[in-house]
PQR file with spaces between the fields and no chain letter, atoms N, CA, C, O and H, PARSE charges and radii, in Angstrom:
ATOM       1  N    UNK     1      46.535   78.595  -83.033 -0.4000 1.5000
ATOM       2  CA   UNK     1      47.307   79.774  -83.348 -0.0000 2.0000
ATOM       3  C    UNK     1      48.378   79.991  -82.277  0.5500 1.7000
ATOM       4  O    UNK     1      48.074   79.986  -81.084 -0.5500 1.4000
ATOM       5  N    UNK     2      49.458   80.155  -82.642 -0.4000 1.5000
ATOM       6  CA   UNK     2      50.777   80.803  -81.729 -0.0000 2.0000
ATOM       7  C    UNK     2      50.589   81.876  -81.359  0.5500 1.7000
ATOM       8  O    UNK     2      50.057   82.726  -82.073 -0.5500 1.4000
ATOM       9  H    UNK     2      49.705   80.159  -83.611  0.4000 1.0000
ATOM      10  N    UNK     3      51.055   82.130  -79.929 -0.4000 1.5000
ATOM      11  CA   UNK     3      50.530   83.098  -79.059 -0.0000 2.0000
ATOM      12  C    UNK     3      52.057   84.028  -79.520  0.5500 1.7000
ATOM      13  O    UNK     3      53.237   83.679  -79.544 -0.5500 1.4000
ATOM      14  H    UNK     3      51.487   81.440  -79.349  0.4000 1.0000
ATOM      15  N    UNK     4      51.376   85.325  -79.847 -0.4000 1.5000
ATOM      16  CA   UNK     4      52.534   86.457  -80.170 -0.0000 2.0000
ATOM      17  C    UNK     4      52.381   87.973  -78.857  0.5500 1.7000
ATOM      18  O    UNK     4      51.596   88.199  -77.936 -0.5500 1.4000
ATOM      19  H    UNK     4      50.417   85.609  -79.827  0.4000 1.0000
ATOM      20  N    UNK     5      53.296   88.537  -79.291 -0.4000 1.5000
ATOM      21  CA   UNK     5      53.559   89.508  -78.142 -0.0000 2.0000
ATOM      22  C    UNK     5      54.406   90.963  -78.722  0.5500 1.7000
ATOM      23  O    UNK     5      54.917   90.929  -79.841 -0.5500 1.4000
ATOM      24  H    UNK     5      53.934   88.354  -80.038  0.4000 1.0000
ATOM      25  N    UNK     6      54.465   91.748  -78.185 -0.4000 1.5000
ATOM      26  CA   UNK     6      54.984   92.783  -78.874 -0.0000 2.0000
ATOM      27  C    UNK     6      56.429   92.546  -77.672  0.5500 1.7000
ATOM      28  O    UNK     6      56.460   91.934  -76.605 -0.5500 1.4000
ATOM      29  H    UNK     6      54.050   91.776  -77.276  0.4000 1.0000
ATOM      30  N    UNK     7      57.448   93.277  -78.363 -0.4000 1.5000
ATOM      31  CA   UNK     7      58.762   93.056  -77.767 -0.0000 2.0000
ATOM      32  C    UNK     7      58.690   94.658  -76.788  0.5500 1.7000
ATOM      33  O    UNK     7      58.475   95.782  -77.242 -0.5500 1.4000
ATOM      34  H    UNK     7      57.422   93.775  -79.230  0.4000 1.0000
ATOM      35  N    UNK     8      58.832   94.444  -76.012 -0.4000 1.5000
ATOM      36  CA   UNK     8      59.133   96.027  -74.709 -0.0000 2.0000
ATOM      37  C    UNK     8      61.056   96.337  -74.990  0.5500 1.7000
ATOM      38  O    UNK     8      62.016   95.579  -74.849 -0.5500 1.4000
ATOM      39  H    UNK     8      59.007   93.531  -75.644  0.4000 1.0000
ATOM      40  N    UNK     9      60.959   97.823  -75.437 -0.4000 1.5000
ATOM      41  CA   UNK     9      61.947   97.984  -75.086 -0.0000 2.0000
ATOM      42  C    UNK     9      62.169   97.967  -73.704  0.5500 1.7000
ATOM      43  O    UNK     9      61.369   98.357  -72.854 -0.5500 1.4000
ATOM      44  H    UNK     9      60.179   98.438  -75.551  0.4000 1.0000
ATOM      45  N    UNK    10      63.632   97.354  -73.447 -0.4000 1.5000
ATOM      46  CA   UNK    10      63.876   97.098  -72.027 -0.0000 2.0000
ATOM      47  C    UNK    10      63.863   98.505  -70.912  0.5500 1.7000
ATOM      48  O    UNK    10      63.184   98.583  -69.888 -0.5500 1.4000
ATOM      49  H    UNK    10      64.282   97.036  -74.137  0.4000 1.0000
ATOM      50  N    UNK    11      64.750   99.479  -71.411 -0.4000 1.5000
ATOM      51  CA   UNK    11      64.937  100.824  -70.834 -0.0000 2.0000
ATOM      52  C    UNK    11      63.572  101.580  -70.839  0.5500 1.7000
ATOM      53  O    UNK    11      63.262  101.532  -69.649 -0.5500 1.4000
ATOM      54  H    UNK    11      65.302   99.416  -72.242  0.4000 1.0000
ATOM      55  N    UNK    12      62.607  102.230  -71.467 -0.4000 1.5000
ATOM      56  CA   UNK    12      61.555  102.854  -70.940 -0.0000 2.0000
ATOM      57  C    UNK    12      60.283  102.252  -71.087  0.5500 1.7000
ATOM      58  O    UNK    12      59.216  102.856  -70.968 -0.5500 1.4000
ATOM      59  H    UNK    12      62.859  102.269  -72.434  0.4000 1.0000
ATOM      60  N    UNK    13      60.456  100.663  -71.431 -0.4000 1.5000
ATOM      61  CA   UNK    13      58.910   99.564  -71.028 -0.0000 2.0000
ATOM      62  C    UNK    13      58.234  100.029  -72.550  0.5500 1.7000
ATOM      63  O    UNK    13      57.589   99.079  -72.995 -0.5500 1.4000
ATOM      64  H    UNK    13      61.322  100.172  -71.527  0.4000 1.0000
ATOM      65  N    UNK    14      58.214  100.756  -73.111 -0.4000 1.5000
ATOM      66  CA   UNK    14      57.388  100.978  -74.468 -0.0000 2.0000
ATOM      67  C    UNK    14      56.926   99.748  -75.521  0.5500 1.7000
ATOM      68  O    UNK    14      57.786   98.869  -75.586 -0.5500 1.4000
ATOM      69  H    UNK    14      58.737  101.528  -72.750  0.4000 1.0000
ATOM      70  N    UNK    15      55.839   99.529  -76.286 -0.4000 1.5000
ATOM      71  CA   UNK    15      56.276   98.615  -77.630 -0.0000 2.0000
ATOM      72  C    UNK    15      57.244   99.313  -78.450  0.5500 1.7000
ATOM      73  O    UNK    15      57.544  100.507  -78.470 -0.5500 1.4000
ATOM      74  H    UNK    15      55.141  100.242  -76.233  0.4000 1.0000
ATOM      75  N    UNK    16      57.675   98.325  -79.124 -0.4000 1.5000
ATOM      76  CA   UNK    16      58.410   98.705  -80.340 -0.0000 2.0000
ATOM      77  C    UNK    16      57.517   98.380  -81.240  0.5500 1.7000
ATOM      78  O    UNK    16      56.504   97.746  -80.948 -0.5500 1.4000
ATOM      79  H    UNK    16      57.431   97.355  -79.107  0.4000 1.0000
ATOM      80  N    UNK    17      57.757   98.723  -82.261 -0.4000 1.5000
ATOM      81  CA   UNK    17      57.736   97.805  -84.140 -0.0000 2.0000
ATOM      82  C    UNK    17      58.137   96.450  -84.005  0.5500 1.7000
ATOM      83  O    UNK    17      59.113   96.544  -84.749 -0.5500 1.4000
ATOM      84  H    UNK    17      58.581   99.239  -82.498  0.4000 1.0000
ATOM      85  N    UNK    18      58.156   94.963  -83.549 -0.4000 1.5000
ATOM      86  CA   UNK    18      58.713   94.393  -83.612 -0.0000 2.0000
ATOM      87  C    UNK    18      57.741   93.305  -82.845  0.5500 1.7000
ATOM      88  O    UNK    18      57.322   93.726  -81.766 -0.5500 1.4000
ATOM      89  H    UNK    18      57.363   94.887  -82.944  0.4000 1.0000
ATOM      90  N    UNK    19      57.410   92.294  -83.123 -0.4000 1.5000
ATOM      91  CA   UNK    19      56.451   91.161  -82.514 -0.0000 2.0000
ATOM      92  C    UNK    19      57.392   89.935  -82.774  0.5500 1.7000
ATOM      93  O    UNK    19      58.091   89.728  -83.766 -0.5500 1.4000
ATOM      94  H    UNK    19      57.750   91.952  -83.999  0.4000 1.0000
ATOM      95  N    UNK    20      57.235   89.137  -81.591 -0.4000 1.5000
ATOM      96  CA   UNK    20      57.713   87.724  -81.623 -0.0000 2.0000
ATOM      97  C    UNK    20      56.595   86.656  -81.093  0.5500 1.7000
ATOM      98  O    UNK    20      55.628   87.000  -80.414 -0.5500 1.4000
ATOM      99  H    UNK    20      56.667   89.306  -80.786  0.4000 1.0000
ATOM     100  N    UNK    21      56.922   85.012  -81.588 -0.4000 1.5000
ATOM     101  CA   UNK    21      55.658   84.277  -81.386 -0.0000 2.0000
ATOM     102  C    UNK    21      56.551   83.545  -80.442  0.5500 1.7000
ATOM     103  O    UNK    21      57.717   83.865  -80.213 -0.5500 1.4000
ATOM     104  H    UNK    21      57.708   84.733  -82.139  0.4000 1.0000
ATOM     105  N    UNK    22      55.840   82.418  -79.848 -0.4000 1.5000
ATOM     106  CA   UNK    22      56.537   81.536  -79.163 -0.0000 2.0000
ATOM     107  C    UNK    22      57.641   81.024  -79.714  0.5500 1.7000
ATOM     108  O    UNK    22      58.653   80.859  -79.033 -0.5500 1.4000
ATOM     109  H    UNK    22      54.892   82.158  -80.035  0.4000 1.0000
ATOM     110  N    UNK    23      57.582   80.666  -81.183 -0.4000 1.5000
ATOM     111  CA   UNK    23      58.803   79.710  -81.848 -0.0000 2.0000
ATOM     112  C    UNK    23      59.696   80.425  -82.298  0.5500 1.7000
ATOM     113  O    UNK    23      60.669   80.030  -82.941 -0.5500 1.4000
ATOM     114  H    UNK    23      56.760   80.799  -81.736  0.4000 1.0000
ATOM     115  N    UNK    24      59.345   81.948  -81.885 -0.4000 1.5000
ATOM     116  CA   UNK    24      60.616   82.552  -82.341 -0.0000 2.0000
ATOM     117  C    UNK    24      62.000   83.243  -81.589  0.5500 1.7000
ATOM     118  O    UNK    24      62.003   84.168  -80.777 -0.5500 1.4000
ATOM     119  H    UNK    24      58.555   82.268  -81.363  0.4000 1.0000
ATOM     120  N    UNK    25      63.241   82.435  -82.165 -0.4000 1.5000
ATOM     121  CA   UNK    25      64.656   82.726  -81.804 -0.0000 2.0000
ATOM     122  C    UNK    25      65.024   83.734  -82.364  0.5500 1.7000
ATOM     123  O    UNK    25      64.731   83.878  -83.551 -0.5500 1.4000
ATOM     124  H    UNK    25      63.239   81.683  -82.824  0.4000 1.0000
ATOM     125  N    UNK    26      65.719   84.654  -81.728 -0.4000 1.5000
ATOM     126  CA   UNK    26      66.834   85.913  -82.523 -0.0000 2.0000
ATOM     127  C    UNK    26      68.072   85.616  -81.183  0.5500 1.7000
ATOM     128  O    UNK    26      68.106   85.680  -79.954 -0.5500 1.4000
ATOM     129  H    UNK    26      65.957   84.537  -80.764  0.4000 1.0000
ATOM     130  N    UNK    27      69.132   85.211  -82.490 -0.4000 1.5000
ATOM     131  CA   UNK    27      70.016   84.796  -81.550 -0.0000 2.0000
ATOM     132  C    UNK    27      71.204   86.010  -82.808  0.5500 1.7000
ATOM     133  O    UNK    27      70.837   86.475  -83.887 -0.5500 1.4000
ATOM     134  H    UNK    27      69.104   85.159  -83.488  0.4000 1.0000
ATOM     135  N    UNK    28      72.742   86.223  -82.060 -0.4000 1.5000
ATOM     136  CA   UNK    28      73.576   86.994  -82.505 -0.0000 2.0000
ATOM     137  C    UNK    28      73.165   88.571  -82.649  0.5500 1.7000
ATOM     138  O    UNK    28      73.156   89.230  -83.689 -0.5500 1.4000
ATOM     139  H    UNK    28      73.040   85.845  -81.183  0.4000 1.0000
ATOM     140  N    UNK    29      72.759   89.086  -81.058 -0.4000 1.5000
ATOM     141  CA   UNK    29      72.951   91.072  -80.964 -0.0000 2.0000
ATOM     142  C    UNK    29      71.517   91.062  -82.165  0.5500 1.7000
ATOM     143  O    UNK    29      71.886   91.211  -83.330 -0.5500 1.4000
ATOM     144  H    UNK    29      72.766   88.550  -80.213  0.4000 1.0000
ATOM     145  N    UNK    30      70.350   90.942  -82.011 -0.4000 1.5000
ATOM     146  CA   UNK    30      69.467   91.616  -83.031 -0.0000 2.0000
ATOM     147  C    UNK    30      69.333   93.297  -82.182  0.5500 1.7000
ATOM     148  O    UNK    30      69.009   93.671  -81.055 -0.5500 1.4000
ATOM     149  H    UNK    30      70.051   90.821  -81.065  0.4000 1.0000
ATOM     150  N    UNK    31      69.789   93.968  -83.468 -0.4000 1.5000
ATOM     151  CA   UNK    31      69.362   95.375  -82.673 -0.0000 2.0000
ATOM     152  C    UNK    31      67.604   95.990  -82.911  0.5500 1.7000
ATOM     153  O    UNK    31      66.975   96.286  -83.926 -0.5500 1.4000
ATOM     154  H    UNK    31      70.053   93.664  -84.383  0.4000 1.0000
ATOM     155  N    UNK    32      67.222   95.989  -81.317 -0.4000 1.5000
ATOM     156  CA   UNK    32      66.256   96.712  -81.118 -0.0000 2.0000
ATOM     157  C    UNK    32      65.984   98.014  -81.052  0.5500 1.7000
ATOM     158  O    UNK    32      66.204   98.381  -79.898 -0.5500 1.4000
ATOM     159  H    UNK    32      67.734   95.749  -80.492  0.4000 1.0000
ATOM     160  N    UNK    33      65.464   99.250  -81.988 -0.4000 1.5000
ATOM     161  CA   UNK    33      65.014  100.472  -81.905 -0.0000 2.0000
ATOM     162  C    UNK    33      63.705  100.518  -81.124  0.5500 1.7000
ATOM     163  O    UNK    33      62.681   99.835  -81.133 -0.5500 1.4000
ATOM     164  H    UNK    33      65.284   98.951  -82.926  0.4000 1.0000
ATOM     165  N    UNK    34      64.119  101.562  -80.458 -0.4000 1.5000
ATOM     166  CA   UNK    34      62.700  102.299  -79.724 -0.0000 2.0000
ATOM     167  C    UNK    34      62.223  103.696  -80.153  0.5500 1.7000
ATOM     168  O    UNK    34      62.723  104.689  -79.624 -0.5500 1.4000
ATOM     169  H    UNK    34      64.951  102.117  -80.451  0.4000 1.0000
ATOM     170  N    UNK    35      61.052  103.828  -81.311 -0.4000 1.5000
ATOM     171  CA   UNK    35      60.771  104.857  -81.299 -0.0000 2.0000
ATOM     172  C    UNK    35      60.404  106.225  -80.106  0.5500 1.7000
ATOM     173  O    UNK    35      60.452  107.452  -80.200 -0.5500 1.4000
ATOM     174  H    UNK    35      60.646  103.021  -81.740  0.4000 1.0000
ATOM     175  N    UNK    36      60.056  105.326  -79.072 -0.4000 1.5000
ATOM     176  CA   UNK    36      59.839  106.755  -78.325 -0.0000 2.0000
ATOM     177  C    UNK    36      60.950  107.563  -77.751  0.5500 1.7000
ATOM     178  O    UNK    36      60.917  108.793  -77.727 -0.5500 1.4000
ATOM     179  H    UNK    36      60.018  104.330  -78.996  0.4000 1.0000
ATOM     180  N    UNK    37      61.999  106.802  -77.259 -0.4000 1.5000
ATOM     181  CA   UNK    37      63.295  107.125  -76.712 -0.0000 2.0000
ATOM     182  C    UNK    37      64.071  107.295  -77.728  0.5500 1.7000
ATOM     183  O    UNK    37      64.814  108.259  -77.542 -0.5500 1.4000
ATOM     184  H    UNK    37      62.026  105.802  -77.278  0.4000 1.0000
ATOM     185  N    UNK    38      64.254  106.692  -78.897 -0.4000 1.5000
ATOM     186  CA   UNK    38      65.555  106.878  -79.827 -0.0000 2.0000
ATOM     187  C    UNK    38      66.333  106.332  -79.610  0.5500 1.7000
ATOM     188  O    UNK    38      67.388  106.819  -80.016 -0.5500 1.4000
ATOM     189  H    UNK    38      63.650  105.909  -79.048  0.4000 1.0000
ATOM     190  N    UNK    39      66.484  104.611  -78.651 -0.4000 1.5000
ATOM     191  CA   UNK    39      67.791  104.382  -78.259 -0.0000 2.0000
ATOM     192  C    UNK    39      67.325  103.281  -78.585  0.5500 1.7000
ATOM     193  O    UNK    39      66.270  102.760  -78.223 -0.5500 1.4000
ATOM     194  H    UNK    39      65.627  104.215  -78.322  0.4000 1.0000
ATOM     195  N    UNK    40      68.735  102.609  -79.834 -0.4000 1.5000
ATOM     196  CA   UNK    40      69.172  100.719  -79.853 -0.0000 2.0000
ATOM     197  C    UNK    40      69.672  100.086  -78.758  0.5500 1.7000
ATOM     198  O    UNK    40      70.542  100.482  -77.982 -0.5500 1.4000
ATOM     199  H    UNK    40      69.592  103.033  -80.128  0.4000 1.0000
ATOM     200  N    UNK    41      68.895   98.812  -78.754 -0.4000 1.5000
ATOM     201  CA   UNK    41      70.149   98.010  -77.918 -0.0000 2.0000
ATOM     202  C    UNK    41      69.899   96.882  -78.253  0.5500 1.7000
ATOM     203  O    UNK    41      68.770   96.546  -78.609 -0.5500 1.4000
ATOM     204  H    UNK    41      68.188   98.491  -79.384  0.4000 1.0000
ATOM     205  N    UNK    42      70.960   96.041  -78.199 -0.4000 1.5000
ATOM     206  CA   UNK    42      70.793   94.527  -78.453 -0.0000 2.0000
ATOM     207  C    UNK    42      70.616   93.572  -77.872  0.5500 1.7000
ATOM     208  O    UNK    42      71.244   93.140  -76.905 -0.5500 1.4000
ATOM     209  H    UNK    42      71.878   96.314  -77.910  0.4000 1.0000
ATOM     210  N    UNK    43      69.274   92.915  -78.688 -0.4000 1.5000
ATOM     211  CA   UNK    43      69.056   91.764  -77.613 -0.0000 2.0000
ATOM     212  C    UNK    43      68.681   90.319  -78.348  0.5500 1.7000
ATOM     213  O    UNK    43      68.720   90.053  -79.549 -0.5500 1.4000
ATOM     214  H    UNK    43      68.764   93.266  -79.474  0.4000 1.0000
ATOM     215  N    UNK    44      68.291   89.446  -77.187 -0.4000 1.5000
ATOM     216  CA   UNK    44      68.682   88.012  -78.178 -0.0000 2.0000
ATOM     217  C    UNK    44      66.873   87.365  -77.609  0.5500 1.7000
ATOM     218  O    UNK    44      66.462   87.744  -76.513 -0.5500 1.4000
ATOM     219  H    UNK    44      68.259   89.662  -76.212  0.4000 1.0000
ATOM     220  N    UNK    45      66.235   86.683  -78.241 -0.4000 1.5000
ATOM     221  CA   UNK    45      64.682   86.447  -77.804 -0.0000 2.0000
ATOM     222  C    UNK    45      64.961   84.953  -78.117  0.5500 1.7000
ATOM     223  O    UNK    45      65.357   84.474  -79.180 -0.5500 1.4000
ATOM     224  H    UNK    45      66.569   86.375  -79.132  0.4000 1.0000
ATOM     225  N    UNK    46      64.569   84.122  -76.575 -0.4000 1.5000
ATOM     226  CA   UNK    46      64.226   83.202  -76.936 -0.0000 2.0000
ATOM     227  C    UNK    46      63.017   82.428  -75.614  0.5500 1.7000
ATOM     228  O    UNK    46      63.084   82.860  -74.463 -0.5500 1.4000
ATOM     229  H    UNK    46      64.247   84.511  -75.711  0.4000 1.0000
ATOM     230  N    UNK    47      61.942   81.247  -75.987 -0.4000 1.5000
ATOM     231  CA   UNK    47      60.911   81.574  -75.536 -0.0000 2.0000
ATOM     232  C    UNK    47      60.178   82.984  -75.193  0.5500 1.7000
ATOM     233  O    UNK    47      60.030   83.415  -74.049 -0.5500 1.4000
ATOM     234  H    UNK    47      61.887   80.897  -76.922  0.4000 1.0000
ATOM     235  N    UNK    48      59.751   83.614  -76.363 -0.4000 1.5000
ATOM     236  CA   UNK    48      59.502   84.651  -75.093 -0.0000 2.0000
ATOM     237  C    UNK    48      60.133   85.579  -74.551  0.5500 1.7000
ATOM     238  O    UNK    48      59.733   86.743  -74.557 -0.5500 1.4000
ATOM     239  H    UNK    48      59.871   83.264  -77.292  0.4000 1.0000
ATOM     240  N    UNK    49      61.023   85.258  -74.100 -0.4000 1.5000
ATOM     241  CA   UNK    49      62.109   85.904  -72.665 -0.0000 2.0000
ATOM     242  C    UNK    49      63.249   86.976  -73.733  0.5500 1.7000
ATOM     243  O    UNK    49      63.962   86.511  -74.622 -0.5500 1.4000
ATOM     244  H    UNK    49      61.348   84.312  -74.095  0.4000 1.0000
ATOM     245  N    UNK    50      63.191   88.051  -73.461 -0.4000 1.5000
ATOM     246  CA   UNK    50      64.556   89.110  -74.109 -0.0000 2.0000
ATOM     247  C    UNK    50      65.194   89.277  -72.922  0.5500 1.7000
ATOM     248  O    UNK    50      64.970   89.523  -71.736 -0.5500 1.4000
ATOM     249  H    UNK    50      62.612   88.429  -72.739  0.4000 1.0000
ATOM     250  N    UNK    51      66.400   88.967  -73.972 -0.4000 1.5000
ATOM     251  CA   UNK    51      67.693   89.028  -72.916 -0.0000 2.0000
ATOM     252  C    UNK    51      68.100   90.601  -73.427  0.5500 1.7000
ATOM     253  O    UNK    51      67.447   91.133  -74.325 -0.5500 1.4000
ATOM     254  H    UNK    51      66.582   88.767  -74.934  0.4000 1.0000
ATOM     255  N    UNK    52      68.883   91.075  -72.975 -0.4000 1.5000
ATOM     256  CA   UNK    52      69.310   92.699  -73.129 -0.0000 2.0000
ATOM     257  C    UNK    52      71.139   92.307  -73.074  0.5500 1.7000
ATOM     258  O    UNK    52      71.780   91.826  -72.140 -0.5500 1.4000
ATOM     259  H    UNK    52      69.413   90.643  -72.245  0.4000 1.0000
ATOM     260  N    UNK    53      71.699   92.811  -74.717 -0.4000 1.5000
ATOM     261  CA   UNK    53      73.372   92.119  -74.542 -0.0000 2.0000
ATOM     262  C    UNK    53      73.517   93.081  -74.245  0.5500 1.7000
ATOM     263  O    UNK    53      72.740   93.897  -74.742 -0.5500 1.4000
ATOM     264  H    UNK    53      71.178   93.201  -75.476  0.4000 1.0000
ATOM     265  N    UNK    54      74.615   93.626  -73.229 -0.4000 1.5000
ATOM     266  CA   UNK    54      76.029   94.845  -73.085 -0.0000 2.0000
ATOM     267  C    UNK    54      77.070   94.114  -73.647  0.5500 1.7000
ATOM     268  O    UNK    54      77.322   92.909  -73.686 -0.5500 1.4000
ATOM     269  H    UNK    54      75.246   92.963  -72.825  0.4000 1.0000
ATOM     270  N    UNK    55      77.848   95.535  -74.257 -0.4000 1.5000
ATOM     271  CA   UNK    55      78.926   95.142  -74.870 -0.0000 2.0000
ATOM     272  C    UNK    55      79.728   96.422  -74.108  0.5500 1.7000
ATOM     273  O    UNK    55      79.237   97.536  -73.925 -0.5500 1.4000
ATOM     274  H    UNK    55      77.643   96.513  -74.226  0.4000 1.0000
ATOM     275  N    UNK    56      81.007   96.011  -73.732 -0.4000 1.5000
ATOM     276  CA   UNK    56      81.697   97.422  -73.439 -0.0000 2.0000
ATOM     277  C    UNK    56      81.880   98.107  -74.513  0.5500 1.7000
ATOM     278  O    UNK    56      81.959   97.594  -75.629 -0.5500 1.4000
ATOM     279  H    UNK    56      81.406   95.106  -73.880  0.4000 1.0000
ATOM     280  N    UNK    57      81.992   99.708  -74.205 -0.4000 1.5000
ATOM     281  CA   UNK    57      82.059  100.729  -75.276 -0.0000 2.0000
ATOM     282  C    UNK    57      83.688  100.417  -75.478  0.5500 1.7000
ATOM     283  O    UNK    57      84.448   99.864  -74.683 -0.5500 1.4000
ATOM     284  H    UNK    57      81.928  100.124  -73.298  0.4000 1.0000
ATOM     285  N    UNK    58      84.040  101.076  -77.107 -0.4000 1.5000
ATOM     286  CA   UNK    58      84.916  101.136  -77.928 -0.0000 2.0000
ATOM     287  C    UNK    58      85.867  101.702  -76.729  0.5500 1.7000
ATOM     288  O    UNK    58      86.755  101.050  -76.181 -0.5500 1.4000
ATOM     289  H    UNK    58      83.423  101.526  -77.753  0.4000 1.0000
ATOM     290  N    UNK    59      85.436  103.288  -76.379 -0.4000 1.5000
ATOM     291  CA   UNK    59      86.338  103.898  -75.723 -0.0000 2.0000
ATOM     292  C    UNK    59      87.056  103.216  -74.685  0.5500 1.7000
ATOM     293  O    UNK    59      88.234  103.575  -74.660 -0.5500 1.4000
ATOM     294  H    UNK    59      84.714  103.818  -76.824  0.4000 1.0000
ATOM     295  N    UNK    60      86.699  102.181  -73.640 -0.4000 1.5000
ATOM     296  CA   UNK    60      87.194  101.486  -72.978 -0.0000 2.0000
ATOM     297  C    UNK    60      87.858  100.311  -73.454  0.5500 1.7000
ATOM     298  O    UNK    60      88.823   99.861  -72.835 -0.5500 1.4000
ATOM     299  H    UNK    60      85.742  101.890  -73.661  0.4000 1.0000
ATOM     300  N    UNK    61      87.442   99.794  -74.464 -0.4000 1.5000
ATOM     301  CA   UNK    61      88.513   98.677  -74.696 -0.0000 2.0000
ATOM     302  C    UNK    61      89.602   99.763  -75.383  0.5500 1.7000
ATOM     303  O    UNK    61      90.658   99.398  -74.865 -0.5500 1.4000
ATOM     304  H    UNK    61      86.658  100.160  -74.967  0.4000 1.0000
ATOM     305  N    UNK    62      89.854  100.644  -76.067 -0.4000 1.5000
ATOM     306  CA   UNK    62      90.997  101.138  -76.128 -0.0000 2.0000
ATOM     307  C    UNK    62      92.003  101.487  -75.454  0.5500 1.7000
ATOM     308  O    UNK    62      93.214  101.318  -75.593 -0.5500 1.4000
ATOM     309  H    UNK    62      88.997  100.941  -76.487  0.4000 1.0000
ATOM     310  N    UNK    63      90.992  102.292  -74.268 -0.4000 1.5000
ATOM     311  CA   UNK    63      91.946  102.961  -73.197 -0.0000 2.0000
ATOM     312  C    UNK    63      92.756  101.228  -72.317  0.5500 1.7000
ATOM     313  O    UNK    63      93.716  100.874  -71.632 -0.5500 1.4000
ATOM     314  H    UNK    63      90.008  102.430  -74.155  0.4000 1.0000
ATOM     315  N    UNK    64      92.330  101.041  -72.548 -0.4000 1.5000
ATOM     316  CA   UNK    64      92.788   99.191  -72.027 -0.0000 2.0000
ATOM     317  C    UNK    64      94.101   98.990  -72.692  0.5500 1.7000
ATOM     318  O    UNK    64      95.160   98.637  -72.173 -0.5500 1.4000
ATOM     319  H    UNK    64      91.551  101.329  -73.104  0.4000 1.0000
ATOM     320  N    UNK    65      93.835   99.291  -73.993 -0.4000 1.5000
ATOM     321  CA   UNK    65      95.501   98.730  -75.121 -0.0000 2.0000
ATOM     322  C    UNK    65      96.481   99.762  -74.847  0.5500 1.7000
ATOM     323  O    UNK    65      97.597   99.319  -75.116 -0.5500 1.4000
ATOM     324  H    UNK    65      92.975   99.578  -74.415  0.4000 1.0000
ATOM     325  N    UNK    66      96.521  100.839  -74.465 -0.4000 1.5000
ATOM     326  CA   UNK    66      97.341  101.667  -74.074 -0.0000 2.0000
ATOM     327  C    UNK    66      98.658  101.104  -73.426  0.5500 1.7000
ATOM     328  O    UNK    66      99.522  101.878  -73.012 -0.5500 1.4000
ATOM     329  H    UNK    66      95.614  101.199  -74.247  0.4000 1.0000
């Protein structure tokens, strides 16, 4: 049997809803919800390991095109 794990949101350590096994990839921003906090963020799972993406906010790449 493949060893599975519950995914931690990164910001307050909680489980989520959301289990991954060893063989499983989420690649391209999968957004993660955290019920206890209320906050998405995107991340990419591979072995195991969650990466946590930042993206700059909207408001700053605008103020940029100015």
């Amino acid at each position: 049997m493949k060893q599975t794990e519950w995914i931690l949101y990164p910001v307050c350590g909680s489980k989520t809803r959301s289990r991954i096994r060893e063989d499983t990839i989420l690649i391209n921003n999968y957004p993660l919800y955290c019920p206890k906090c209320r906050q998405e963020r995107l991340i990419e799972v591979r072995n195991l390991q969650t990466i946590v993406i930042t993206e700059p906010d909207t408001l700053d790449v605008e103020s940029m095109n100015v």
